[in-house]
BALOBA-1460 file (C-alpha; in Angstrom, 3 decimals):
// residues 62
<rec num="1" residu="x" x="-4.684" y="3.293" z="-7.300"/>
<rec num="2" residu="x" x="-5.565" y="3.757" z="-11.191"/>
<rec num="3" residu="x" x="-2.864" y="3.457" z="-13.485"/>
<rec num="4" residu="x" x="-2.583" y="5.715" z="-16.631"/>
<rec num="5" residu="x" x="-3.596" y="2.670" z="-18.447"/>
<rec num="6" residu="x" x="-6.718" y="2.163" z="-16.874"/>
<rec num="7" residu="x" x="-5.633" y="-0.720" z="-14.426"/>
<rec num="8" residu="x" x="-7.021" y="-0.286" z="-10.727"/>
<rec num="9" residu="x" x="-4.620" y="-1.495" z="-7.976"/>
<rec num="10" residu="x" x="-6.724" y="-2.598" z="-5.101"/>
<rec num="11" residu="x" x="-4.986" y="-4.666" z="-2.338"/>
<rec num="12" residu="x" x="-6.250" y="-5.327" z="1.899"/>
<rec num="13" residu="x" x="-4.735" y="-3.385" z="4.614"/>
<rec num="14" residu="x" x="-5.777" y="-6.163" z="6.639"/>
<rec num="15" residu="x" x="-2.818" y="-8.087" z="8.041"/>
<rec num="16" residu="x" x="-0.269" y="-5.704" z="7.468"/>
<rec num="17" residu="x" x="0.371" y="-3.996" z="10.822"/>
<rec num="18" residu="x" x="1.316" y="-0.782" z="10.021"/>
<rec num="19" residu="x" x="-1.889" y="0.084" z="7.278"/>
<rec num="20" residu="x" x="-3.477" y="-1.931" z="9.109"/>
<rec num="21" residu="x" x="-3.737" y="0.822" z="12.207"/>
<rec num="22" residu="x" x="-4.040" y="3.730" z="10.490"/>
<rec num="23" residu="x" x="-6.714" y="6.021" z="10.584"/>
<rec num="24" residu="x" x="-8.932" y="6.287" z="6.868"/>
<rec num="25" residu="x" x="-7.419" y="10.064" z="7.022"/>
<rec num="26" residu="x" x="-3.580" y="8.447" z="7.049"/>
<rec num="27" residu="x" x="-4.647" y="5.773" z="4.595"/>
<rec num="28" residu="x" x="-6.021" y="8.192" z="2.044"/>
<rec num="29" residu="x" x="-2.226" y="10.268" z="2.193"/>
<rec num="30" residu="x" x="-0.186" y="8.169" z="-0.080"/>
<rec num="31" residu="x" x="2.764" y="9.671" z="-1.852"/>
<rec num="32" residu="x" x="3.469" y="7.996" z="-5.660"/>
<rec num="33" residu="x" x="7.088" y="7.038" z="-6.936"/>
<rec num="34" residu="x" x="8.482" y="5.772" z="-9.952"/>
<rec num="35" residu="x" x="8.841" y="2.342" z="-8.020"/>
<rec num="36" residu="x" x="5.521" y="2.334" z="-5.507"/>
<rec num="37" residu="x" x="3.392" y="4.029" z="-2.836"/>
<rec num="38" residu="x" x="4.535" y="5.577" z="-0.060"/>
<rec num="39" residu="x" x="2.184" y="5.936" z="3.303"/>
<rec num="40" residu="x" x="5.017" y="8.998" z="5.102"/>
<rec num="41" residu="x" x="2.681" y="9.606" z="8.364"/>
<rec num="42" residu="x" x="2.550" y="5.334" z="8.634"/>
<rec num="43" residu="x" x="6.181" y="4.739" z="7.424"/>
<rec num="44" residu="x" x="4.925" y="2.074" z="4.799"/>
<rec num="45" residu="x" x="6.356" y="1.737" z="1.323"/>
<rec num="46" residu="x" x="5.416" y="-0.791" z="-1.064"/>
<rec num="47" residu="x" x="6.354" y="-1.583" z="-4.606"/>
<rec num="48" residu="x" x="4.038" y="-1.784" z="-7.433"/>
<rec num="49" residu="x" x="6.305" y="-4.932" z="-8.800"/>
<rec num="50" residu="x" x="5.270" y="-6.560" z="-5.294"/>
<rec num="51" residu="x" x="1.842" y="-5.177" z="-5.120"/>
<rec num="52" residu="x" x="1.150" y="-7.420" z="-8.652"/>
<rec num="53" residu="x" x="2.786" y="-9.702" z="-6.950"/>
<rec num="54" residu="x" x="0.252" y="-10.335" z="-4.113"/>
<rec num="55" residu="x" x="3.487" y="-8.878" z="-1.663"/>
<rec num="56" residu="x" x="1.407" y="-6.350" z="0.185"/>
<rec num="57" residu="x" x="4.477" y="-5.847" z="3.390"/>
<rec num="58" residu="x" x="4.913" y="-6.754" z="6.479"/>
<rec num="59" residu="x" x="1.839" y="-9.471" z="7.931"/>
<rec num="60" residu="x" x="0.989" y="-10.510" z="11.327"/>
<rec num="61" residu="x" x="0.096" y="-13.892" z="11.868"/>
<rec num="62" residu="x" x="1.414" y="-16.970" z="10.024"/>
């Protein structure tokens, strides 16, 4: 994700189970808000605030 200023948002689907096991198609469909990114077809949401945050959702393992 590239913000107006320029910043690029990068973050691993790895570890969270519901990017995670979505096809590249499904991955690619993300829906911007005011607050984050929203994944509809893999009923993921996550905020920018946690993305900077290093919160990227729900994570399997320890």
């Amino acid at each position: 994700m590239i913000l107006a200023s320029g910043l690029e948002l990068a973050f691993p689907v790895a570890g969270n189970p519901r990017l995670e096991g979505g096809t590249e198609a499904e991955l690619e469909r993300i829906k911007l808000s005011p607050f984050g990114l929203h994944w509809p077809e893999l009923d993921e949401d996550l905020s920018v605030r946690g993305i900077l945050t290093g919160d990227f959702g729900q994570r399997t393992g320890p």
